[in-house]
C-alpha positions in Angstrom: 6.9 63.1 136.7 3.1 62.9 136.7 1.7 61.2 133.3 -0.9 64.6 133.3 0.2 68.0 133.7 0.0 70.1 136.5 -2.7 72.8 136.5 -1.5 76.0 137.9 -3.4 78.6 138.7 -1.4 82.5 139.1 -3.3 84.8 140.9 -3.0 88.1 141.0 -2.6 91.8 139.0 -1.2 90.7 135.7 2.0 93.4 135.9 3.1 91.6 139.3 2.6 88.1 137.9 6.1 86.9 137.3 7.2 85.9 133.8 9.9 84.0 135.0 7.5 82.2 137.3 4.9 81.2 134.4 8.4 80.5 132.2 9.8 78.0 135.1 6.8 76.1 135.5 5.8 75.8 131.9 9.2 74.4 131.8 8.4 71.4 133.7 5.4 70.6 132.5 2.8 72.7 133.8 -0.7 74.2 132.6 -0.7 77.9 133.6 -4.0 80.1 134.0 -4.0 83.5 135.5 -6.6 85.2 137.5 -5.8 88.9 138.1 -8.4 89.3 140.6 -10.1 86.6 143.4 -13.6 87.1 141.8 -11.7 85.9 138.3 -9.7 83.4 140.6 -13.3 82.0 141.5 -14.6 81.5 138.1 -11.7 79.2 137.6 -11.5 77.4 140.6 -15.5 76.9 139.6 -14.7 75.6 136.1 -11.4 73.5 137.1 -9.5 71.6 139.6 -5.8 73.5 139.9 -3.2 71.2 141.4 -1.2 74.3 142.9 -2.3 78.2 143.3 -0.2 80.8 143.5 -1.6 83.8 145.0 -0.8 86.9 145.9 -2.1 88.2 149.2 -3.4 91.2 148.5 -5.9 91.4 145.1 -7.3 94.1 143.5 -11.0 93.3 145.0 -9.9 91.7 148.6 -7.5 89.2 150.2 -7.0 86.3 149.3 -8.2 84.3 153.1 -11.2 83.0 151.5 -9.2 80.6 149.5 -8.2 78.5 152.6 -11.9 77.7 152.8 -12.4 77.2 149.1 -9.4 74.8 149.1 -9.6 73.1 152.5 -10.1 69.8 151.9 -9.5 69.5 147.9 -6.3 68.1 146.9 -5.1 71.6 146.1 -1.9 73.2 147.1 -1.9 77.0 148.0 0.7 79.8 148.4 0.1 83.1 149.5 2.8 85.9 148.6 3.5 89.4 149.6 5.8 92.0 147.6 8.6 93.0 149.7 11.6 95.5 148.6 13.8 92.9 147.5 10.6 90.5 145.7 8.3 88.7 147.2 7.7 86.1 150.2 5.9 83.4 150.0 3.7 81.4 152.4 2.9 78.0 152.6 -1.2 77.9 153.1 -2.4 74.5 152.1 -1.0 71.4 150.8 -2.8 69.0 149.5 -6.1 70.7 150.9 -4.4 70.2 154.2 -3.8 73.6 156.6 0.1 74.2 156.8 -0.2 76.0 160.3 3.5 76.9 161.5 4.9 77.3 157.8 6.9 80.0 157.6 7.9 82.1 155.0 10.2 81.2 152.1 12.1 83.7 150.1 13.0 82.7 146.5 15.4 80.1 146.4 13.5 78.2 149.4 10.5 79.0 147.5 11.6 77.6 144.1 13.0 74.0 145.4 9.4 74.2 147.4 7.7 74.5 144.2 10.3 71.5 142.7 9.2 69.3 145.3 5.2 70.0 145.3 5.5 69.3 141.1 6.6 65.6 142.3 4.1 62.7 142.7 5.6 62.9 146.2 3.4 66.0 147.2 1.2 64.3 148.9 3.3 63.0 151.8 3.2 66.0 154.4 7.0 65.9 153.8 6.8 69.7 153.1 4.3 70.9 156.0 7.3 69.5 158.6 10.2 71.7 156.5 8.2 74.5 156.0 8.0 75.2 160.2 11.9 75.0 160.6 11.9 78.4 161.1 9.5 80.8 162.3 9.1 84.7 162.4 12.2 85.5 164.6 14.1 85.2 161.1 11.8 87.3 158.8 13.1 90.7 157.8 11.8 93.8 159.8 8.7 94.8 158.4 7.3 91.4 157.3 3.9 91.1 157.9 2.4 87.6 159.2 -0.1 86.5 157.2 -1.5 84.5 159.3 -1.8 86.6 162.5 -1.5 90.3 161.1 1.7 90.7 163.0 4.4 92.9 161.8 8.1 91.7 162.4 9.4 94.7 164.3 13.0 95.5 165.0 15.0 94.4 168.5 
């Protein structure tokens, strides 16, 4: 485990935050801010260094895209979600700084031992980039939106 905590930063309306999230990851260790909008998101991310954000896609004042600039480069990890019926998908945007293009999305459990392994010192190893593009849209529910590409998954 790292000698220093890591910062999280939880953005998004504060009665879609998860409790259980901020729970789980003050469990392990972890310094959690919330932002429930991306000009609040900014002052942080002007203030402090976050070693992870997790975002939700859509904020109350825009989208949350112009965090891939803010964070490219930095040594920042970022997840996008999106609320679907049965909770929310997440999306691997950045790790370490670095773009994760071809990540797909990861539904709870695969988001959760995602999260497990970005907490390690090991998160630096583009370990996660290669697992997160083991699967691509062709398994995302009907109605799934790519982030990335503003595609919707459509049936057949």
């Amino acid at each position: 485990m790292n000698a220093t905590p890591n910062r999280v930063l939880l953005v998004g309306e504060p009665k879609r935050v998860s409790i259980s999230l901020i729970k789980w990851l003050c469990k392990r260790g972890c310094q959690c801010q919330i932002a429930g909008s991306f000009r609040d998101a900014c002052r942080l991310l002007c203030s402090m260094e976050f070693d992870l954000v997790l975002c939700q896609y859509q904020l109350p004042d825009r989208t949350a895209f112009p965090l891939l600039d803010w964070l490219g480069g930095s040594h920042t990890t970022l997840f996008l979600s999106t609320a679907v019926e049965s909770g929310n998908l997440w999306l691997p945007m950045l790790e370490r700084g670095e773009n994760c293009v071809g990540a797909r999305l990861l539904r709870g459990s695969e988001f959760t031992d995602a999260l497990s392994r970005v907490l390690r010192d090991d998160i630096g190893s583009g370990e996660l980039r290669e697992t997160w593009k083991e699967a691509g849209p062709e398994l995302w529910p009907e109605g799934v939106t790519d982030l990335r590409t503003q595609n919707t998954v459509r049936a057949g």
